[in-house]
DSSP file (Angstrom, degrees, kcal/mol; ACC not computed):
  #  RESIDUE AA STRUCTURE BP1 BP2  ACC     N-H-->O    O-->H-N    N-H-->O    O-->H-N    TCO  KAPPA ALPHA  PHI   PSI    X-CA   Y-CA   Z-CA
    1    1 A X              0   0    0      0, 0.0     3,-0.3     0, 0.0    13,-0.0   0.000 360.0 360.0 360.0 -12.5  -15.4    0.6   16.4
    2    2 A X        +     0   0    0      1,-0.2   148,-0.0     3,-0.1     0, 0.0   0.831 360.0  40.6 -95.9  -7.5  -16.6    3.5   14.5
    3    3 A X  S    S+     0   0    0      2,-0.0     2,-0.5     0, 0.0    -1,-0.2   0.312  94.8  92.7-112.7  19.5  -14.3    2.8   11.2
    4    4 A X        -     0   0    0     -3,-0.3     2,-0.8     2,-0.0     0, 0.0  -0.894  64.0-153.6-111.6 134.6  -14.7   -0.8   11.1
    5    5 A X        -     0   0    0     -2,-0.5     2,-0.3     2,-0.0    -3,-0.1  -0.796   8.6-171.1-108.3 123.3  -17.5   -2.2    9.0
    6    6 A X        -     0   0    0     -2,-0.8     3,-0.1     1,-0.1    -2,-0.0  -0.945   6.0-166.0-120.5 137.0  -19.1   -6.0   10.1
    7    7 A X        +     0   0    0     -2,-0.3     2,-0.2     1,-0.1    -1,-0.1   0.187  68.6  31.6-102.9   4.1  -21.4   -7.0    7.4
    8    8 A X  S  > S-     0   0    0      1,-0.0     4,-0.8     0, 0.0     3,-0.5  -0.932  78.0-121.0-173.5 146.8  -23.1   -9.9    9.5
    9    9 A X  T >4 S+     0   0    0     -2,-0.2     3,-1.5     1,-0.2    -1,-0.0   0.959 114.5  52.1 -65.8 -34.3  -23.9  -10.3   13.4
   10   10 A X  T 34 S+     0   0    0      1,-0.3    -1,-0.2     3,-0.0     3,-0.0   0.700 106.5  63.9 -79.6 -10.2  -21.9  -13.7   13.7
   11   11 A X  T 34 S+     0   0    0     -3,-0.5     2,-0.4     1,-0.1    -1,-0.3   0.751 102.2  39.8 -73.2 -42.6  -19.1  -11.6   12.1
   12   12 A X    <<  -     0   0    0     -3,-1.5     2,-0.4    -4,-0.8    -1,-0.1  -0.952  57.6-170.3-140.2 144.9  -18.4   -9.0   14.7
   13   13 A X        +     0   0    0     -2,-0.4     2,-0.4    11,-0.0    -3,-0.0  -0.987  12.3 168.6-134.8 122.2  -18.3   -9.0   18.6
   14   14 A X        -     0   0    0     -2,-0.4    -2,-0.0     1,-0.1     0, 0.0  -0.962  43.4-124.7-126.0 139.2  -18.1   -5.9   20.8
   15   15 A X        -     0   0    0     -2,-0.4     2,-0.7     2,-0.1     3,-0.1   0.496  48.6-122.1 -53.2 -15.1  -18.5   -5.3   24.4
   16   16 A X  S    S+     0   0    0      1,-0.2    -1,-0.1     4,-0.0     2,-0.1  -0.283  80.3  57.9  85.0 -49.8  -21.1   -2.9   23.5
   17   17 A X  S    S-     0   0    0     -2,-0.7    -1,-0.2     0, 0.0     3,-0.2  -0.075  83.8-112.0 -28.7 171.3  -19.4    0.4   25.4
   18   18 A X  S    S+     0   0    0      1,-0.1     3,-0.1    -3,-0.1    61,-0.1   0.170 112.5  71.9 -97.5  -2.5  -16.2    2.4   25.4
   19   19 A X        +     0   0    0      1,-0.2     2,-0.4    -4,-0.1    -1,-0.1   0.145  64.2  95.6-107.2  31.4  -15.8    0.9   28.8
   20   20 A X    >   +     0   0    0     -3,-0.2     3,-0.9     2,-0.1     2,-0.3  -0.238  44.3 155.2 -88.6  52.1  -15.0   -2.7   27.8
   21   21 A X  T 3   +     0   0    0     -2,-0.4    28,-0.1     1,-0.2    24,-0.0  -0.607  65.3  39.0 -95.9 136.0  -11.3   -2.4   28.0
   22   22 A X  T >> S+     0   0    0     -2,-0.3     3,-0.8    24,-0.1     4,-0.8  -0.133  93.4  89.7 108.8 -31.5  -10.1   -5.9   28.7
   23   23 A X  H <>  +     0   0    0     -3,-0.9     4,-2.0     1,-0.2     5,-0.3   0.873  61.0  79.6 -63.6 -37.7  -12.4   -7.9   26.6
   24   24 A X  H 34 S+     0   0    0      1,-0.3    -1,-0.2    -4,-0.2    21,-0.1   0.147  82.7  52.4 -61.7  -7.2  -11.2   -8.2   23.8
   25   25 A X  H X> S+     0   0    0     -3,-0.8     4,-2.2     3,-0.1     3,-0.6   0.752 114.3  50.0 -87.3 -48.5   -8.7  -10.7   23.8
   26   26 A X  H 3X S+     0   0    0     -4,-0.8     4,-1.7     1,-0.3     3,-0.4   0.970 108.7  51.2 -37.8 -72.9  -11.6  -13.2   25.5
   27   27 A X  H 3< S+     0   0    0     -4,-2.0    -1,-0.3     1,-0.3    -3,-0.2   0.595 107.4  47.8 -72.6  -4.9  -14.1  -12.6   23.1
   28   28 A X  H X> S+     0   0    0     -3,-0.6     4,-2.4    -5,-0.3     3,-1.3   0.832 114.6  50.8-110.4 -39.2  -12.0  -13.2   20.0
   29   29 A X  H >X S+     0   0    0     -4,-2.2     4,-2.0    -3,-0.4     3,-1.1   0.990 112.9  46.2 -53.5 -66.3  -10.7  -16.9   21.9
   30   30 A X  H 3< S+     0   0    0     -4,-1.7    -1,-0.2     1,-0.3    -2,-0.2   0.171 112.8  53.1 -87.4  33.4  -14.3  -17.7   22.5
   31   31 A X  H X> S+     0   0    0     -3,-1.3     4,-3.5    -2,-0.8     3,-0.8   0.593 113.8  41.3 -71.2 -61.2  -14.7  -16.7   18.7
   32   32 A X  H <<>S+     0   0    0     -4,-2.4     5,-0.7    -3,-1.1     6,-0.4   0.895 110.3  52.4 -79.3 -47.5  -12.3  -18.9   17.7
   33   33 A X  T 3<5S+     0   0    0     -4,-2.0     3,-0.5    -5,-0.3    -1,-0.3   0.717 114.8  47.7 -80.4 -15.9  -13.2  -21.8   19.9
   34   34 A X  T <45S+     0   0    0     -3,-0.8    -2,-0.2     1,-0.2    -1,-0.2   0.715  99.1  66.8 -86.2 -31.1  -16.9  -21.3   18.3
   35   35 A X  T ><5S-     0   0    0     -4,-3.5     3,-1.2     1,-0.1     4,-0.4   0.095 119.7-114.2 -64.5  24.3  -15.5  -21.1   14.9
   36   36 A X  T 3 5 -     0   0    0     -3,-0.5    -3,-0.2     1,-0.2    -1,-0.1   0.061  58.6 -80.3  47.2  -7.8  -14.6  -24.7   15.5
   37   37 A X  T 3 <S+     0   0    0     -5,-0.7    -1,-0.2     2,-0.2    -4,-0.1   0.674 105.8 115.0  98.1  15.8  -10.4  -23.1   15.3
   38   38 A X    <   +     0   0    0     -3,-1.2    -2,-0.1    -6,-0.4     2,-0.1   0.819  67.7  38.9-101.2 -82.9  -10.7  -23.1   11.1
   39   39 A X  S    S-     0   0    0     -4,-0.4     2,-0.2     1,-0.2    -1,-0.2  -0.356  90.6-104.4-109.9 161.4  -10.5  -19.6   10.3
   40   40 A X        -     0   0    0     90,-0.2     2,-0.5    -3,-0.1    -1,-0.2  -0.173  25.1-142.5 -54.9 118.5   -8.7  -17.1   11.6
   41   41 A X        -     0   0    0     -2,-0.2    27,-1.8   -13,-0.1     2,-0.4  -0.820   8.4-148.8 -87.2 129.4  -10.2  -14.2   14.2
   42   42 A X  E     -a   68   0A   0     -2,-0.5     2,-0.4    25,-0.2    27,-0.2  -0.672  18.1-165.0-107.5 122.8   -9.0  -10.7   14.0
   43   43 A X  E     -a   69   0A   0     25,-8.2    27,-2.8    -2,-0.4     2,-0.4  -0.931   4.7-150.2-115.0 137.1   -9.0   -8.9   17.6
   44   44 A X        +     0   0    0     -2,-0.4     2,-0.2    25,-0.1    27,-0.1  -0.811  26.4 150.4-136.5 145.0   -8.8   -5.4   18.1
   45   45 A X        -     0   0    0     25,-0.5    27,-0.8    -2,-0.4     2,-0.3  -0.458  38.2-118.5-127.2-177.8   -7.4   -3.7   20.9
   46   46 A X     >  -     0   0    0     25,-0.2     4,-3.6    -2,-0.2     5,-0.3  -0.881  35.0-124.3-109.5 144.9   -5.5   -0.9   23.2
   47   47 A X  T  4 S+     0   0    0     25,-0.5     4,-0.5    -2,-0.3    26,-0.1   0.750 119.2  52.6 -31.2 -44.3   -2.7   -1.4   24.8
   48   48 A X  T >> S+     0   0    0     28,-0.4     3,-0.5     1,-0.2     4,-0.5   0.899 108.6  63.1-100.6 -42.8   -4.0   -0.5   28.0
   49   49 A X  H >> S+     0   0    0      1,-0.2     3,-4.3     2,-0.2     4,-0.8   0.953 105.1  42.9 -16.7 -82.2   -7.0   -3.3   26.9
   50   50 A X  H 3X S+     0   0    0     -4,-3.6     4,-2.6     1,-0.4    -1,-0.2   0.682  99.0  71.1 -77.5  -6.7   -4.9   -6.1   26.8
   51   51 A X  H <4 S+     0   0    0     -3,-0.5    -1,-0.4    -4,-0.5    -2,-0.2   0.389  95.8  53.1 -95.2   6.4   -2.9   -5.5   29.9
   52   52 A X  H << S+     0   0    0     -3,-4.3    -1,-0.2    -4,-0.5    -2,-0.2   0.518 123.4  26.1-102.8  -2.0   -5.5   -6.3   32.0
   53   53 A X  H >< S+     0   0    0     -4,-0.8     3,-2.3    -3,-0.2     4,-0.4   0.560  93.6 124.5-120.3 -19.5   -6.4  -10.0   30.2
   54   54 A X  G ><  +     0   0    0     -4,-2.6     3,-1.7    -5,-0.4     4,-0.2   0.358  65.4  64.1  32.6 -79.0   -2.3  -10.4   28.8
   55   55 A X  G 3  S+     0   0    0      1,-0.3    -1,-0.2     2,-0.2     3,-0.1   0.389  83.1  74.0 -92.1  25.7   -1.9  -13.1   30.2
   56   56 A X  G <> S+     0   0    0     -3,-2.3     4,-1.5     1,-0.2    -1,-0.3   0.241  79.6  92.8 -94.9  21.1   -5.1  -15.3   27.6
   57   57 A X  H <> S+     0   0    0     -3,-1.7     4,-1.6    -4,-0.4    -1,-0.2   0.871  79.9  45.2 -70.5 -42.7   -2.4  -15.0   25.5
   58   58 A X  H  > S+     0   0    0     -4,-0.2     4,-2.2     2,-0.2    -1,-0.2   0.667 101.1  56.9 -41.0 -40.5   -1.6  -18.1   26.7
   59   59 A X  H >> S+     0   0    0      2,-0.2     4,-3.4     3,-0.2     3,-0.6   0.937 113.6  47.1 -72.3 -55.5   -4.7  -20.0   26.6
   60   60 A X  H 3<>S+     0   0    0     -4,-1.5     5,-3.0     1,-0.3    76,-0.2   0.889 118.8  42.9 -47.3 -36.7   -4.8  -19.0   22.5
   61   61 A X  H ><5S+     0   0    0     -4,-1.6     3,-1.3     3,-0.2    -1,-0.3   0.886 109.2  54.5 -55.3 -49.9   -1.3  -20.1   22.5
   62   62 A X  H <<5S+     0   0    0     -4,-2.2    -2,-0.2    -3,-0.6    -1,-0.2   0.746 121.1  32.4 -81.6 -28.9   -1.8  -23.4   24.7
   63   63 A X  T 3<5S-     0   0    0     -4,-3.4    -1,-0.2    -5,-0.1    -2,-0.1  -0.130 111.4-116.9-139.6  60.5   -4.8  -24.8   22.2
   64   64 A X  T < 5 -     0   0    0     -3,-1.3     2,-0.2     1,-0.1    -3,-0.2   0.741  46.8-177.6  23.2  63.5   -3.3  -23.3   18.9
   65   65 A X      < -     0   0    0     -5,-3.0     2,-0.4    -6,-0.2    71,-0.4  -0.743  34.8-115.9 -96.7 144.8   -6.2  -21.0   18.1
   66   66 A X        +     0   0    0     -2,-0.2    70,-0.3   -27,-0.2     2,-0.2  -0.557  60.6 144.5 -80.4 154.7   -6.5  -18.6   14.9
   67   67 A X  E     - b   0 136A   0     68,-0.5    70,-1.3    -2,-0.4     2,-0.5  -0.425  30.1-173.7 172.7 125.8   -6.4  -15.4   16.8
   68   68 A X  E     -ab  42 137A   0    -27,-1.8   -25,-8.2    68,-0.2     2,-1.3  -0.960  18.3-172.2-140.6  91.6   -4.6  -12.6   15.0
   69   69 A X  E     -ab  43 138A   0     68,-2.0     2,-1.2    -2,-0.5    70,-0.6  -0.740   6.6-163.9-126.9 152.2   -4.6  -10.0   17.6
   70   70 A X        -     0   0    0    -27,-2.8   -25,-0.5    -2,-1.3    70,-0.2  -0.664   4.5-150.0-116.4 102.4   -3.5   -6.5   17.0
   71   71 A X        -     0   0    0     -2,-1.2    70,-1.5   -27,-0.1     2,-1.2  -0.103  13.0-146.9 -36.3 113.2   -2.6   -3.8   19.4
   72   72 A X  E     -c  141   0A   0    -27,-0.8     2,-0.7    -2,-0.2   -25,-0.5  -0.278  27.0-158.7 -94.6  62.8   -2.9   -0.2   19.0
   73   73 A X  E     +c  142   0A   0     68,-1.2    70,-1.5    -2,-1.2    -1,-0.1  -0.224  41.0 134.8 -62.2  79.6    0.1    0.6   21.0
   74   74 A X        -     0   0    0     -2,-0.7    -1,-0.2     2,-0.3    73,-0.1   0.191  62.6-126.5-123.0  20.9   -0.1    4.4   22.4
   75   75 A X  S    S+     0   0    0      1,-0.1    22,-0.6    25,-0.1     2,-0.2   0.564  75.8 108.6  -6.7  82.1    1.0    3.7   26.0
   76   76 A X  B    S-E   96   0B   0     20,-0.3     2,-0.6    69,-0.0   -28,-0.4  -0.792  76.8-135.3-158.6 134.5   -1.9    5.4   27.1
   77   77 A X    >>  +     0   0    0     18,-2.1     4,-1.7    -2,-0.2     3,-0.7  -0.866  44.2 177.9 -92.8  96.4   -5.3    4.2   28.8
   78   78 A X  H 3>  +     0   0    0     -2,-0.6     4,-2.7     1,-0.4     5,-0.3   0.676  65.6  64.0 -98.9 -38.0   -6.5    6.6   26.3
   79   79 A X  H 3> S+     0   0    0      3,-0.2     4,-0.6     2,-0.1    -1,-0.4   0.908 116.7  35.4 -52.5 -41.8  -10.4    6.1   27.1
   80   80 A X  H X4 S+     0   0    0     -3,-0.7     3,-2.7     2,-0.2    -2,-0.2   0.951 124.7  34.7-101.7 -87.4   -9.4    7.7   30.7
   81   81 A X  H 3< S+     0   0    0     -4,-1.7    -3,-0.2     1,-0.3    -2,-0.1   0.786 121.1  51.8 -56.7 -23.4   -6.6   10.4   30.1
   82   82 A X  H 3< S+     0   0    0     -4,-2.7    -1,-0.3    -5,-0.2    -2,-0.2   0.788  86.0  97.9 -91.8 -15.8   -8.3   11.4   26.5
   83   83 A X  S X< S-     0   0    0     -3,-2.7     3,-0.8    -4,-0.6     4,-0.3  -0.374  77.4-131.1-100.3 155.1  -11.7   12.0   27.8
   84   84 A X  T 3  S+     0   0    0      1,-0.2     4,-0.2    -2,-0.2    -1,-0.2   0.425 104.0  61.7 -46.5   4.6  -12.9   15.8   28.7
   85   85 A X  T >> S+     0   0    0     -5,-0.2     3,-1.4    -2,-0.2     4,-1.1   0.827  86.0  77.0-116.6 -41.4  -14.3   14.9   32.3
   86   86 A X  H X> S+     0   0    0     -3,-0.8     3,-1.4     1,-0.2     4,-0.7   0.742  91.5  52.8 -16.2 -68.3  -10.7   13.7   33.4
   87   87 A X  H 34 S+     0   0    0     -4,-0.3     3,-0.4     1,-0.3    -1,-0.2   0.672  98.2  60.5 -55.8 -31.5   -9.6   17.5   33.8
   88   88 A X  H <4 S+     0   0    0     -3,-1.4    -1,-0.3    -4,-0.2    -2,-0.2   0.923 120.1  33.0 -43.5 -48.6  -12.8   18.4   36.3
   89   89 A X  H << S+     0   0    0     -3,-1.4     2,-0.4    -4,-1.1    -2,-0.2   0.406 125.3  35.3-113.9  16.6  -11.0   15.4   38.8
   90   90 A X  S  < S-     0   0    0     -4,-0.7     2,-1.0    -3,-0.4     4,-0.0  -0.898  77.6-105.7-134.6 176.2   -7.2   16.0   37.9
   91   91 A X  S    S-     0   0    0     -2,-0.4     3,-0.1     1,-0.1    -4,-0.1  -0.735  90.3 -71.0-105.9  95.3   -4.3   18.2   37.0
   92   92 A X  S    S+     0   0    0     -2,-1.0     2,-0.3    -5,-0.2    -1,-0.1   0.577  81.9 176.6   0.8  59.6   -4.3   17.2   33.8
   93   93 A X        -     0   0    0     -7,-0.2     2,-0.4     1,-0.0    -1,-0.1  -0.704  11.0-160.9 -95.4 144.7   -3.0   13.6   34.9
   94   94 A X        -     0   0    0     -2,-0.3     2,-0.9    -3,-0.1   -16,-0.1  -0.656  25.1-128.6-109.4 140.3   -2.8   11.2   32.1
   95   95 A X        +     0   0    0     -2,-0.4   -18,-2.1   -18,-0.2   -15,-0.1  -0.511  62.0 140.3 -90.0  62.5   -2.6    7.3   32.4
   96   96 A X  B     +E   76   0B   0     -2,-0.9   -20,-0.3   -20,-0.2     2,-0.2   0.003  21.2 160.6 -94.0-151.4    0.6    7.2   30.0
   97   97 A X        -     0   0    0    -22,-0.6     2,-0.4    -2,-0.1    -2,-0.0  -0.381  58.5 -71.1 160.2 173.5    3.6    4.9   30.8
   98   98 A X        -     0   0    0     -2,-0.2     2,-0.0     1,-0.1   -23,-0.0  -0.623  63.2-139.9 -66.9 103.9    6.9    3.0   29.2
   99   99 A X        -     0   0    0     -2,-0.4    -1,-0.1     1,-0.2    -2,-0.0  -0.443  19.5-121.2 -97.0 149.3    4.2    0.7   27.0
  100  100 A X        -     0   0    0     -2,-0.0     2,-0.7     1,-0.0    -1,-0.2  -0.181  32.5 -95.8 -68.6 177.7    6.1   -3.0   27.2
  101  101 A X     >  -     0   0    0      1,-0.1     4,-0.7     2,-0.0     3,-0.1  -0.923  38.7-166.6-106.1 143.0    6.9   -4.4   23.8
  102  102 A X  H  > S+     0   0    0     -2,-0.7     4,-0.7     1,-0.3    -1,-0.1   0.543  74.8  68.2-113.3  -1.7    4.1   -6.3   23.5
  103  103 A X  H >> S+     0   0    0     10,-0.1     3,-0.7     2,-0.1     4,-0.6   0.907 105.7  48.6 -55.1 -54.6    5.6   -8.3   20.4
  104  104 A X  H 34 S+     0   0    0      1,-0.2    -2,-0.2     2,-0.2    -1,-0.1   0.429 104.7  52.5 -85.7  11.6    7.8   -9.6   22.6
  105  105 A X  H 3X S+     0   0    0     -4,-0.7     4,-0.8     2,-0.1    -1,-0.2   0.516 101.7  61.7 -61.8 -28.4    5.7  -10.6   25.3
  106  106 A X  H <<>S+     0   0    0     -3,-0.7     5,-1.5    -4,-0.7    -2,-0.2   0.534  94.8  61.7-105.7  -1.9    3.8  -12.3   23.3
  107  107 A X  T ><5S+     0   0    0     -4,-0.6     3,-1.0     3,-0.2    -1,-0.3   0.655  97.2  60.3 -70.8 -37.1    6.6  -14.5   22.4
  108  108 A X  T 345S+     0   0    0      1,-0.3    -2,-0.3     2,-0.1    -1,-0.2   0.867  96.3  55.3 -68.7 -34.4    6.9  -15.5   25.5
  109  109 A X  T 3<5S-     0   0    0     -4,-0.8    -1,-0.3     2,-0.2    -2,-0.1  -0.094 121.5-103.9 -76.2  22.3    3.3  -16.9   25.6
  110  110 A X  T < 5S+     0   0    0     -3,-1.0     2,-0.4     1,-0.3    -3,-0.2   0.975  86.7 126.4  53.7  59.5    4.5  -19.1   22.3
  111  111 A X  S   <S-     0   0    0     -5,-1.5     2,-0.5    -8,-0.1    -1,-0.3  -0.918  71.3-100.5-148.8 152.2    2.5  -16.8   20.2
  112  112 A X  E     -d  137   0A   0     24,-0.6    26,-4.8    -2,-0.4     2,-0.1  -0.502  34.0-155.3 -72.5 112.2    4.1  -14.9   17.1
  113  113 A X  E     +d  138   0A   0     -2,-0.5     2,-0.3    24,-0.2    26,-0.3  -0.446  14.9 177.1 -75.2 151.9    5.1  -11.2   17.8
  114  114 A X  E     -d  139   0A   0     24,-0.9    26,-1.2    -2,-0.1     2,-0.3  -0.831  17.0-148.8-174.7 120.9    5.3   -8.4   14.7
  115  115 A X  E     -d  140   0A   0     -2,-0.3     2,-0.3    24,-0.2    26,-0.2  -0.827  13.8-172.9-102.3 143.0    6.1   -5.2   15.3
  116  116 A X  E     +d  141   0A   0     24,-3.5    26,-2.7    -2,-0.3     6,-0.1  -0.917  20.8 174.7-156.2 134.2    4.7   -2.6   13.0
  117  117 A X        +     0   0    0     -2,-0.3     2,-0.2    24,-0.2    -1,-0.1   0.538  67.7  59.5-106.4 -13.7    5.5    1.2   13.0
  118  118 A X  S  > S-     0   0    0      1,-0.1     4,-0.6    25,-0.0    24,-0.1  -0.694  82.8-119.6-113.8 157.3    3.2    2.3    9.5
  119  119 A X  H  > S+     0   0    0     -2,-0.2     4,-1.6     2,-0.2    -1,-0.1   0.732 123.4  47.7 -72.0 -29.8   -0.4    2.1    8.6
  120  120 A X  H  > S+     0   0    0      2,-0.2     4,-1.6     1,-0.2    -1,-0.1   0.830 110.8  45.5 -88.4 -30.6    1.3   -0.3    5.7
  121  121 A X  H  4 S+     0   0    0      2,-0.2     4,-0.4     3,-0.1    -1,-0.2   0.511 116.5  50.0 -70.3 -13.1    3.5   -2.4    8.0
  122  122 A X  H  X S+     0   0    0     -4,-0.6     4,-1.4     2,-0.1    -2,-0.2   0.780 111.8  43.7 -72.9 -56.4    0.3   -2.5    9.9
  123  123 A X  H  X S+     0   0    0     -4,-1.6     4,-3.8     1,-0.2     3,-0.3   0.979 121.7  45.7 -56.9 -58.2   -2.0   -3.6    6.5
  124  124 A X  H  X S+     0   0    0     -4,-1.6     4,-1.6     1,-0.3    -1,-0.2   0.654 104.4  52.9 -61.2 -30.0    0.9   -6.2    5.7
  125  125 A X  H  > S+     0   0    0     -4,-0.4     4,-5.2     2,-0.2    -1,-0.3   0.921 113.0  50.9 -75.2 -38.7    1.6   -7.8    9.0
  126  126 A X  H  X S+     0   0    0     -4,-1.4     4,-1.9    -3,-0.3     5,-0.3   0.957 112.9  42.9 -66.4 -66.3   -2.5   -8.6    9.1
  127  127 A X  H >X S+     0   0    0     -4,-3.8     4,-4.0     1,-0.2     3,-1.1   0.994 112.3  52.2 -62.6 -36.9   -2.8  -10.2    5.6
  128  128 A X  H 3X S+     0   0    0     -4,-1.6     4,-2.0     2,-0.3     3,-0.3   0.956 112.4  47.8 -54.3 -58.5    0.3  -12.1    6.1
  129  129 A X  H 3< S+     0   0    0     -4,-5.2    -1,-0.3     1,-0.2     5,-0.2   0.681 112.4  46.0 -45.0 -17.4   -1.2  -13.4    9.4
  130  130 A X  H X< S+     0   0    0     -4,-1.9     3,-0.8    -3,-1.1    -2,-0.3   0.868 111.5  54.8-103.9 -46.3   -4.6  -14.2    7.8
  131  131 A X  H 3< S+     0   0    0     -4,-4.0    -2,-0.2    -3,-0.3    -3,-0.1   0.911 117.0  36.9 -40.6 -56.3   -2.5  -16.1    4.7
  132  132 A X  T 3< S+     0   0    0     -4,-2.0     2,-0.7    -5,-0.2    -1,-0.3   0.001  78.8 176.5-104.6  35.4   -0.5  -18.4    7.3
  133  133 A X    <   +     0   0    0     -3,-0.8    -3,-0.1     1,-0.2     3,-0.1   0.022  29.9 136.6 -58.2  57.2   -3.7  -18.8    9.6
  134  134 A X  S    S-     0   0    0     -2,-0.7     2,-0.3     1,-0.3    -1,-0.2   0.139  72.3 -60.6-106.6  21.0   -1.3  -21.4   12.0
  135  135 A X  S    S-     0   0    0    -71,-0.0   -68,-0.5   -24,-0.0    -1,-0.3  -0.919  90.0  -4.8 138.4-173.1   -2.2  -20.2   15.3
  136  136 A X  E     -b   67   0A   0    -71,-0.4   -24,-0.6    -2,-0.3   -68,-0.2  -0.557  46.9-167.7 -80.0 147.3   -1.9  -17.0   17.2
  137  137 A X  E     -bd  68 112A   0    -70,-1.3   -68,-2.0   -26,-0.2     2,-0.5  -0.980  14.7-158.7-121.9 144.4   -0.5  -14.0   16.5
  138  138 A X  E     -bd  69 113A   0    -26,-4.8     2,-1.0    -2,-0.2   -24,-0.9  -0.822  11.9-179.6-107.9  89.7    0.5  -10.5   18.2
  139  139 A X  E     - d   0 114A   0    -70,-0.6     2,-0.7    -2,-0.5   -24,-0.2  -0.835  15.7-153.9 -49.0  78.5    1.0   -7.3   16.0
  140  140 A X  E     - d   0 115A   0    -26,-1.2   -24,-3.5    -2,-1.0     2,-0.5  -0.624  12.8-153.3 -56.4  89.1    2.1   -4.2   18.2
  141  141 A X  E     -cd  72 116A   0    -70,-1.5   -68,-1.2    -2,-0.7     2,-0.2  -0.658  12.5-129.5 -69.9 118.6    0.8   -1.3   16.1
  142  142 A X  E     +c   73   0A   0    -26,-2.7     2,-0.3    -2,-0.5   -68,-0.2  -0.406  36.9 174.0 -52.8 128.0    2.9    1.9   16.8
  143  143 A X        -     0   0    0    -70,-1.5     4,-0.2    -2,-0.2   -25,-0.0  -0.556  34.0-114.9-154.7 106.8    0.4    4.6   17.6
  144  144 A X        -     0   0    0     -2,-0.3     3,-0.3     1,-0.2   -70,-0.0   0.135  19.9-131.4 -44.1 152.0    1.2    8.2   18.8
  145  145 A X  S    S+     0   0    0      1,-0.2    -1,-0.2   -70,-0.1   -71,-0.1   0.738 111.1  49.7 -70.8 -27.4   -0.1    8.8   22.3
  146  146 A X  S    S+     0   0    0      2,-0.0    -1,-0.2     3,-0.0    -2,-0.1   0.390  75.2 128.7 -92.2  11.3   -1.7   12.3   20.9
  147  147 A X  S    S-     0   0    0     -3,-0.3    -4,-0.0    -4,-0.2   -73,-0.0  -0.226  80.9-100.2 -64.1 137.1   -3.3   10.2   18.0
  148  148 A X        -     0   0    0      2,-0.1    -1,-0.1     4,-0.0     5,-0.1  -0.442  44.5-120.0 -71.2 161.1   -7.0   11.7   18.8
  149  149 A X        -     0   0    0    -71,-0.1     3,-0.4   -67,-0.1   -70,-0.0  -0.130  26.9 -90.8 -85.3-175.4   -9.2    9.2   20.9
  150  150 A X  S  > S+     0   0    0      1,-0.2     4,-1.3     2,-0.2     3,-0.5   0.500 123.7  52.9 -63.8 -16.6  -12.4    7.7   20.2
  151  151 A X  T  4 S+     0   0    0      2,-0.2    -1,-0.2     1,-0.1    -3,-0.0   0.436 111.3  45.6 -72.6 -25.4  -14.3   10.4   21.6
  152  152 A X  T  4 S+     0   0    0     -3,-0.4    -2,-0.2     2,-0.2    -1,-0.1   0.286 110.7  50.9-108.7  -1.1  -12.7   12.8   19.7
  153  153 A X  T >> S+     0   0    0     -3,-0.5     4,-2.9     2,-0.2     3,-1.4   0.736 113.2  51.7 -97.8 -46.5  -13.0   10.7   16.2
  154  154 A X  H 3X S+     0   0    0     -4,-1.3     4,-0.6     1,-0.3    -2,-0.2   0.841 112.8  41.9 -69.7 -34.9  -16.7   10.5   17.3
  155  155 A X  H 34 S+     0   0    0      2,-0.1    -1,-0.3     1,-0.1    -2,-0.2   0.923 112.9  55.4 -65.9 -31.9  -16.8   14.3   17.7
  156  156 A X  H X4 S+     0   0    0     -3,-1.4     3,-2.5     2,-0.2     4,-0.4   0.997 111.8  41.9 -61.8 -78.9  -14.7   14.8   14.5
  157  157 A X  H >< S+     0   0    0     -4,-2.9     3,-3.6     1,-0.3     2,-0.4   0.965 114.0  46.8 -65.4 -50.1  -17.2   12.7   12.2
  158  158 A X  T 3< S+     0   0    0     -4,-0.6    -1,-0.3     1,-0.3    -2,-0.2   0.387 107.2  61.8 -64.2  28.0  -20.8   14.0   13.5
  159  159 A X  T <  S+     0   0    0     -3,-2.5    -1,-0.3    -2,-0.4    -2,-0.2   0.237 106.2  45.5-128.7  -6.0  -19.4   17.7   13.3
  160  160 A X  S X  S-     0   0    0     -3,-3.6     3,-2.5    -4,-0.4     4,-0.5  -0.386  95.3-155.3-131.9  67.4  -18.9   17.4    9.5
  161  161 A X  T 3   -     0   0    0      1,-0.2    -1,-0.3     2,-0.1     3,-0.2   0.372  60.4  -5.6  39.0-121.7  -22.0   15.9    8.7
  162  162 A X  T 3  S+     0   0    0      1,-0.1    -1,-0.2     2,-0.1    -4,-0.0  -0.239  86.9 112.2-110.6  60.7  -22.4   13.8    5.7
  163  163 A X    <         0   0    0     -3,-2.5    -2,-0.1    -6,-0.2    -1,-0.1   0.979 360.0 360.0 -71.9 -47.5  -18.5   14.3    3.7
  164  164 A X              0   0    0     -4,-0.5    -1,-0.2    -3,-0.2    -2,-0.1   0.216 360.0 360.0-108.4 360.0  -18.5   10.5    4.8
């Protein structure tokens, strides 16, 4: 949320927290279904996100809705194992696991799977989906598990001031 820029309210939909994990597949189907189903919605999500709603991969599927959603694949629930109060209530246990491939889950729901291992196989898989705007699509972004969290971006930018 912090490097994505929505120029207009009807444009961009958030859960409003760092604790919405799961929403994000919903909100971009009832996007789509308010966008009368003409242009395409771009969802984005964590892994650990979309494996708790999976299975509205289906719904998008079942009444051919533009939904272009893209995974950020770090099999990690990265909000939980990355943030600094985890270590007070563990031994530094992490919420990692064997991430499915979620391209090919989502092939099983009749929606188009794309796997993509680069920030450029990432950029490319996304316009191409927004070109052929025929329905849902799944893009499973590769994303290292130590890739720093949001907590840690958020520390990052307000500690160097205005470079950005």
């Amino acid at each position: 949320m912090q490097a994505f820029d929505a120029y207009a309210p009807e444009d961009f939909v958030t859960a409003g927290s760092w604790a919405g994990m799961g929403v994000g597949l919903p909100a971009a189907i009832g996007a789509a279904v308010a966008n009368g189903g003409d242009d395409p919605v771009l969802c984005l999500t964590g892994d650990g996100g979309l494996m708790m709603c999976i299975h509205e991969l289906h719904t998008a599927a079942e009444y051919d809705l533009p939904v272009v959603v893209v995974v950020s694949n770090n099999a990690d629930y990265g909000i939980i194992s990355k943030s600094p109060k985890i270590r007070e209530y563990t031994d530094d246990h992490e919420f990692t696991w064997g991430a499915p491939d979620f391209a090919t889950v989502a092939e099983g729901f009749g929606v188009r799977g794309t796997r993509a291992r680069t920030a450029a196989e990432a950029k490319e898989a996304v316009e191409d989906a927004f070109a052929r705007n025929d329905g849902p699509e799944l893009i499973d972004v590769a994303v290292e598990t130590e890739e720093a969290s949001a907590p840690e971006a958020a520390d990052y930018e307000s500690s160097v001031g205005d470079l950005f």
